[in-house]
C-alpha positions as CSV (number, residue, x, y, z in Angstrom):
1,X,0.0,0.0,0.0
2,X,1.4,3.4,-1.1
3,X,-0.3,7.1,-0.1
4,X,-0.3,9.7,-2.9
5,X,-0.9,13.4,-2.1
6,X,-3.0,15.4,-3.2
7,X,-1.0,17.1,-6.0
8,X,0.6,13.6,-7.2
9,X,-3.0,12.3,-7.4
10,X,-4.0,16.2,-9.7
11,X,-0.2,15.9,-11.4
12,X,-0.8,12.9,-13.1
13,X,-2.9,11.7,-15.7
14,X,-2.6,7.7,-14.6
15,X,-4.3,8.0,-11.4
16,X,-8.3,7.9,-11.1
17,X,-9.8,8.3,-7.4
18,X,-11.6,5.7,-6.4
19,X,-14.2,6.5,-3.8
20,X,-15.5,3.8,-1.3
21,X,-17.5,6.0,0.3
22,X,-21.9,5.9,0.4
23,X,-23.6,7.2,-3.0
24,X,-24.8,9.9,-0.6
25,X,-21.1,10.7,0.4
26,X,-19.8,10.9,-3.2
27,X,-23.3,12.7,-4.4
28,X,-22.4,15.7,-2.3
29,X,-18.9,16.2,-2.8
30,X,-16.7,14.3,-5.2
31,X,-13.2,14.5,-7.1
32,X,-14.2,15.1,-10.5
33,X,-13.6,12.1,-12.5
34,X,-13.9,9.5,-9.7
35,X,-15.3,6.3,-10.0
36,X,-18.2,4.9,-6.7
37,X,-17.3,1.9,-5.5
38,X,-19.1,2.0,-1.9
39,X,-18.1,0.1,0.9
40,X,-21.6,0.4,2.0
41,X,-25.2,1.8,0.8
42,X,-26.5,4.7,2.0
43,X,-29.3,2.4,4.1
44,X,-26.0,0.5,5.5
45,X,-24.3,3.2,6.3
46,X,-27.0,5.0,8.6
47,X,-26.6,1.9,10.1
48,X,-23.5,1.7,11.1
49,X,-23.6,4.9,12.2
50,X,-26.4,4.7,14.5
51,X,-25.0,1.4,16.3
52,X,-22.0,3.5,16.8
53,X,-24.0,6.1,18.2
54,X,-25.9,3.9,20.8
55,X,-23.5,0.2,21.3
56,X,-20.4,1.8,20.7
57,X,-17.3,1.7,18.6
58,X,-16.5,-2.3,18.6
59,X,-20.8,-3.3,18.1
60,X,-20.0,-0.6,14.8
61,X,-17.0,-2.5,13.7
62,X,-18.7,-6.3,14.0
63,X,-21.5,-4.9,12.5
64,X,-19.2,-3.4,9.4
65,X,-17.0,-6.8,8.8
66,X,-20.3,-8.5,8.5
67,X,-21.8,-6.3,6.2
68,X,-18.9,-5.9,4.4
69,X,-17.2,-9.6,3.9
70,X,-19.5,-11.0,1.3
71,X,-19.2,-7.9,-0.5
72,X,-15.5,-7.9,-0.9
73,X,-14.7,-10.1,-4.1
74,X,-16.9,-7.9,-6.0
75,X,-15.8,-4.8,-4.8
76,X,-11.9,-5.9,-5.2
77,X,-12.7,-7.3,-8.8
78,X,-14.1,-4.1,-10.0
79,X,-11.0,-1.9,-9.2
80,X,-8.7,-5.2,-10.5
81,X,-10.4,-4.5,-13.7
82,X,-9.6,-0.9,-13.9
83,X,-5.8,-2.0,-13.5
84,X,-6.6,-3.3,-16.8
85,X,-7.5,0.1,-18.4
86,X,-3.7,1.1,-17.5
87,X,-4.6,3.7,-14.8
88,X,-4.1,3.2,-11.6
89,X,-6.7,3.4,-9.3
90,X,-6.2,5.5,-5.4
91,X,-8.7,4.6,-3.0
92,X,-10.5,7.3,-0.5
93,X,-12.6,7.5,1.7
94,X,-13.4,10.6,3.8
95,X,-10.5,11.5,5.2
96,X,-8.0,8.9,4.4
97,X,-9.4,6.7,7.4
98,X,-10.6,3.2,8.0
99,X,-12.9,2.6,4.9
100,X,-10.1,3.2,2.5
101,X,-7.5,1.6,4.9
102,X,-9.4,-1.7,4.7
103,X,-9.7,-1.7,1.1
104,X,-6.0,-0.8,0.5
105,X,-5.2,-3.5,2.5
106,X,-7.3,-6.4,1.3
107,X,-5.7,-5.3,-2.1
108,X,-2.5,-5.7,-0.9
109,X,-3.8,-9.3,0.7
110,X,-5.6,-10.2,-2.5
111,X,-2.0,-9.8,-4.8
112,X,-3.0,-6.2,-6.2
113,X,-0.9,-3.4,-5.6
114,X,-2.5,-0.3,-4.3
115,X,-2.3,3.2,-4.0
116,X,-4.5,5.6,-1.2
117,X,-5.1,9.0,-1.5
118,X,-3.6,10.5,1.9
119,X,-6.0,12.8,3.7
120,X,-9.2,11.6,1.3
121,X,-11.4,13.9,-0.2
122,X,-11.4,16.3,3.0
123,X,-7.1,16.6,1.8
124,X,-8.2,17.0,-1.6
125,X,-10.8,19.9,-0.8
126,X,-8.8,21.5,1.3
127,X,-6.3,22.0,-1.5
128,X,-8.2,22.9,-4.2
129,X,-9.5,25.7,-1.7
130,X,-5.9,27.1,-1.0
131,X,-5.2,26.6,-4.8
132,X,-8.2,28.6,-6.3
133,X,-7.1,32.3,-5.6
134,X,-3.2,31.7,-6.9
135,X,-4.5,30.3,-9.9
136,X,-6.8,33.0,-11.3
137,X,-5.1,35.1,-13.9
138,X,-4.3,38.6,-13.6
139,X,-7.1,40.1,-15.3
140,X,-10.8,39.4,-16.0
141,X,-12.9,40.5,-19.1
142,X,-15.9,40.5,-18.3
143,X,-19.8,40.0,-20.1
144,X,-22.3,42.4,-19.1
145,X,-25.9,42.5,-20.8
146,X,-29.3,42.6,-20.0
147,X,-30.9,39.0,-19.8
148,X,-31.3,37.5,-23.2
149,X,-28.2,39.2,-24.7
150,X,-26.4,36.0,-25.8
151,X,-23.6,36.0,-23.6
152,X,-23.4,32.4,-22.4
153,X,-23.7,31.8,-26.5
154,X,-20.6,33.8,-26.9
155,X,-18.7,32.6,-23.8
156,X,-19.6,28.9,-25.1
157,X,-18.3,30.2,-28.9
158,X,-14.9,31.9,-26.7
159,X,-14.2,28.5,-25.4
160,X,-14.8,26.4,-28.6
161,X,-12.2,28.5,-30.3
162,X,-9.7,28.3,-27.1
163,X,-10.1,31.4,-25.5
164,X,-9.8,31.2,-21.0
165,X,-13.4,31.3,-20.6
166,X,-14.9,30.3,-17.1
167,X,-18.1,29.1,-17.7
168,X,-19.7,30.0,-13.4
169,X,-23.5,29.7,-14.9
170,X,-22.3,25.6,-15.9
171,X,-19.9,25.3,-13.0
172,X,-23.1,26.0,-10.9
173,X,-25.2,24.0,-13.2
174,X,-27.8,27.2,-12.8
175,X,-28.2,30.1,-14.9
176,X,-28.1,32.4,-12.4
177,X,-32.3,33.4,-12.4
178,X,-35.8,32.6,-10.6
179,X,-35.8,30.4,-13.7
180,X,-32.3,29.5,-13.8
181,X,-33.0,26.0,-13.1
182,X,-35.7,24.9,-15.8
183,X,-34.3,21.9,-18.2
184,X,-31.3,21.8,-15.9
185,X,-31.6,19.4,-12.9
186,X,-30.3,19.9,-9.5
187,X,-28.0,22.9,-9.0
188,X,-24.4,22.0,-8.0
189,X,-23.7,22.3,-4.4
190,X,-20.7,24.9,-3.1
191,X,-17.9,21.4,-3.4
192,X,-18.9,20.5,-6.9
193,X,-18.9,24.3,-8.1
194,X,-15.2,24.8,-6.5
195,X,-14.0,21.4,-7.8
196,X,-15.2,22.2,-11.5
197,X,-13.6,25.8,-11.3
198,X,-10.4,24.1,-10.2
199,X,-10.3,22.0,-13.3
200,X,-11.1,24.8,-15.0
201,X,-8.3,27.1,-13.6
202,X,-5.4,24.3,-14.1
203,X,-6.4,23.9,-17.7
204,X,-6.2,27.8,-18.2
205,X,-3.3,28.0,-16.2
206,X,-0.4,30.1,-17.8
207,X,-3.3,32.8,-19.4
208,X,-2.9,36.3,-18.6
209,X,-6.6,36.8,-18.4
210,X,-10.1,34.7,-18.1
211,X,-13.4,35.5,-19.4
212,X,-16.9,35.5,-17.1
213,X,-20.0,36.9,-17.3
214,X,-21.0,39.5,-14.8
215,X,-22.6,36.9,-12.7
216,X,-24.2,37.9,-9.1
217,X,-21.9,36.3,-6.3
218,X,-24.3,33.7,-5.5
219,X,-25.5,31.1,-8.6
220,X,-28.3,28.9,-7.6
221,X,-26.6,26.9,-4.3
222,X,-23.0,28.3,-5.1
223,X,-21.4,31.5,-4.1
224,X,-17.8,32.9,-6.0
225,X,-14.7,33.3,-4.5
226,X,-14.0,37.0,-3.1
227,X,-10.8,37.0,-5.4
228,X,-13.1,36.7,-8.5
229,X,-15.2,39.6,-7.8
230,X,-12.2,41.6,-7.0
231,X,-11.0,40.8,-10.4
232,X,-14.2,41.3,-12.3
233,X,-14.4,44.6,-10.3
234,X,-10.9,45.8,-11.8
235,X,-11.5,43.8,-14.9
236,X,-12.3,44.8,-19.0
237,X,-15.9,45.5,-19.1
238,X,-18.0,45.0,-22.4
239,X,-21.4,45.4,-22.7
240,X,-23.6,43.1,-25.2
241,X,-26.6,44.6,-26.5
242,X,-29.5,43.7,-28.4
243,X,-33.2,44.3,-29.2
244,X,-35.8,43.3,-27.1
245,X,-37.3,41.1,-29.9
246,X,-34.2,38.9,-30.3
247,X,-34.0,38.6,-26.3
248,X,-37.5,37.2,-26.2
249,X,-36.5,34.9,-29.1
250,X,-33.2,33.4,-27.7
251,X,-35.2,33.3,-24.4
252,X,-37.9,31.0,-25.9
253,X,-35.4,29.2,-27.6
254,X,-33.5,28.3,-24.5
255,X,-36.3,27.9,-21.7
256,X,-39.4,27.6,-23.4
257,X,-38.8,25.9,-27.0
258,X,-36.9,22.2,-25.6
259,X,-39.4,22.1,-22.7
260,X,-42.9,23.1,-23.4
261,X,-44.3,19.5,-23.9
262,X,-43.1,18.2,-21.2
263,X,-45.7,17.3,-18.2
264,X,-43.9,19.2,-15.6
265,X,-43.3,22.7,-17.3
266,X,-46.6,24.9,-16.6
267,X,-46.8,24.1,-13.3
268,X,-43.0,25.3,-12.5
269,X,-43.6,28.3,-15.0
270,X,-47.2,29.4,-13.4
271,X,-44.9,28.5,-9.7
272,X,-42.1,31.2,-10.4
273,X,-44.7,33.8,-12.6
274,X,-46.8,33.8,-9.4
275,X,-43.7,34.6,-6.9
276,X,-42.9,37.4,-9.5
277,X,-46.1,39.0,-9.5
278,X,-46.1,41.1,-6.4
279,X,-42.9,42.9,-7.5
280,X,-44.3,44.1,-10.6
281,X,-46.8,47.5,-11.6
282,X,-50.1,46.3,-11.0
283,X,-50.6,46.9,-14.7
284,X,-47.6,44.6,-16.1
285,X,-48.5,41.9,-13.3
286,X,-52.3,41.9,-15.0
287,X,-51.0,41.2,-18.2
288,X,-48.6,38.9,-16.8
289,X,-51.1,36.7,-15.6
290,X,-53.4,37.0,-18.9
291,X,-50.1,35.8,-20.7
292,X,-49.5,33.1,-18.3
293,X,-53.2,32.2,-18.6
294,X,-53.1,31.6,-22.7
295,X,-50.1,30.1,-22.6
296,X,-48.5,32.9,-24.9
297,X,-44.7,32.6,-23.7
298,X,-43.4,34.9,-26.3
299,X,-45.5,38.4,-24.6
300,X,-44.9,36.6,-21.3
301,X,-40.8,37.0,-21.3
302,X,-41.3,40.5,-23.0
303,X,-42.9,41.4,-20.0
304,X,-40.5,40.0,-17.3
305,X,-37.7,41.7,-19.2
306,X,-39.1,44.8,-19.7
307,X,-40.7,45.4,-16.0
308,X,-38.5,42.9,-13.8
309,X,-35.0,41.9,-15.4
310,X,-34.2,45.4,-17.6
311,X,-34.8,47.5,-14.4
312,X,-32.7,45.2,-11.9
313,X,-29.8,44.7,-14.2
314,X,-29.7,48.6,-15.0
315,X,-29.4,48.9,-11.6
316,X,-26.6,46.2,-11.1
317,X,-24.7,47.4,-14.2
318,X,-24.2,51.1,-12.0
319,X,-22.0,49.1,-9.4
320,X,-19.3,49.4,-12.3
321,X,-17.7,52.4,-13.3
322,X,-16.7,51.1,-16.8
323,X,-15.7,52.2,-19.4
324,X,-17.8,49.7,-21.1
325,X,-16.8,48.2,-24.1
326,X,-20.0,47.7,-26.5
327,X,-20.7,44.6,-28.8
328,X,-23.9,44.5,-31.2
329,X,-25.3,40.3,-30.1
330,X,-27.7,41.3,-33.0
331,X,-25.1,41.2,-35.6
332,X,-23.7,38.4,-37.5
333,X,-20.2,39.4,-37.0
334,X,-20.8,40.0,-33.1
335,X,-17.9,36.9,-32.0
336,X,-15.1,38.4,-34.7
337,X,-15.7,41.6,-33.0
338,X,-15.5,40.5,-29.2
339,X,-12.5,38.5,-30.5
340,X,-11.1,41.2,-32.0
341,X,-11.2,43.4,-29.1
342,X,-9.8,41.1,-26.3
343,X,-6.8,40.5,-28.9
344,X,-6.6,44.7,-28.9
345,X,-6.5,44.1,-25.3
346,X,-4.1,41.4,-24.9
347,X,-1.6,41.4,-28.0
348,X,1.2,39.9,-25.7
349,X,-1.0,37.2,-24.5
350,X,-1.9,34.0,-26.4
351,X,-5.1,32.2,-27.0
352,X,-4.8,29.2,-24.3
């Protein structure tokens, strides 16, 4: 049995964590990339943990090698086969502790070399943490633009082409709205945001810049570093504009378009247009609800942009001093001109 750090584990491309901890466990926080192979379910594991809780530490442990031993020639088979792939599987657990101990060792019983990941996943997070600020470049250009502008289109285009875009609205899994979460699943919690924008960081490392939108600090269940909204404070602002018309149109594109048929859409619509309602003049909230009422999605985002999202993001957008930069989103040439302006801005720097 051998112990890896942290930074041999993220140094090298041969190593894939291995987690033996509950699906729970690994649901909530896990090294991107790993592979679940539980010691216990998350039925098993409550368990364990209330013997321990009420019989004591050696009741726990009897109750564990019994629930565990007729478990373990599966369990060792499926990380022998990953041997096979030519990486080499590191084992962890919480913090480095018994679960992963045991498996380590019946490895090393069963013939298989084995590697652990010293510290577990608490080590791991505890780096990435400490890592995070040092990484981010020096400067931050930053997307700014009333909601339905297109910037996630053009920060998705940036990063096609190789440009250091950091993508916070997919990091989050959220977009960032009341309606950020429609078509998207469960918002990332605060572990899997910072792991994704470690990733992120180390494979932009080297850049003199990164490119973000002008997100809010918190996105869905995930808040920013401080460090980034320093930077995006003293960053390259540009502005994306565009008609009203093509806003509603890329809006119904995104959240209505894929969606509409599905069984649970209306009710989460009519759900967040009814939360909305009291914070909008008594006239626009009327026609909200006769919009909402005939199903006519199209007049129903032109009137959440025009008398709830233009007005808060005006107000947002004063918290920056600019200069602002401006880009036309309704022009077909919109990406060579953002592209061309961050190369004005960065002629010594290369596309990463």
């Amino acid at each position: 049995m051998k112990d890896i750090s942290v930074q041999e584990l993220i140094s090298s491309k041969k190593y894939i964590p291995v987690d033996v901890r509950a699906p729970i466990e690994h649901r909530d926080s896990a090294i991107p990339g790993s592979v679940n192979i539980p010691l216990f379910t998350d039925e098993e594991r409550q368990e364990i943990g209330i013997l321990y809780k009420q019989s004591g530490e050696e009741a726990a442990k009897w109750r564990a090698m019994e629930v565990v031993s007729p478990k373990l020639p599966g369990l060792l088979g499926e990380i022998k086969e990953m041997k096979k792939t030519g990486s080499e599987p590191v084992i962890h657990c919480w913090r480095g502790g018994m679960r992963s101990k045991s498996v380590a060792s019946f490895l090393e019983f069963a013939g298989v070399p084995s590697y652990r990941l010293e510290g577990g996943y608490r080590a791991y997070r505890e780096y990435i943490l400490e890592k995070i600020p040092k990484l981010l470049p020096q400067r931050a250009v930053v997307l700014h633009g009333m909601t339905g502008t297109g910037k996630t289109d053009l920060l998705k285009a940036l990063q096609e082409k190789g440009y250091p875009v950091v993508d916070l609205e997919q990091m989050a899994n959220h977009r960032g709205s009341i309606f950020g979460m429609i078509g998207k699943g469960e918002a990332h919690n605060q572990k899997t945001f910072d792991a994704l924008l470690f990733d992120r960081l180390k494979e932009i490392e080297g850049s003199s810049y990164f490119i973000i939108e002008a997100e809010s600090k918190r996105i869905g269940r995930a808040a920013q570093p401080e460090e980034i909204l320093e930077k995006k404070a003293d960053g390259i602002h540009f502005l994306v504009n565009s008609s009203v018309s093509k806003r509603v149109q890329r809006i119904y594109d995104e959240y209505v378009s894929p969606f509409k048929e599905e069984s649970w859409f209306e009710e989460e619509v009519h759900e967040k247009v009814t939360k909305l309602l009291k914070r909008l003049p008594q006239d626009a909230a009327a026609s909200l609800q006769v919009a909402l009422k005939e199903k006519n999605y199209h007049l129903l985002i032109e009137i959440l942009l025009v008398h709830y999202y233009d007005p808060r993001y005006g107000h947002a957008l004063l918290e920056y001093t600019g200069p602002f930069i401006e880009i036309d989103a309704d022009d077909s040439d919109v990406l060579v001109q953002l592209e061309k302006e961050i190369r004005n801005k960065f002629l010594d720097s290369t596309v990463v």
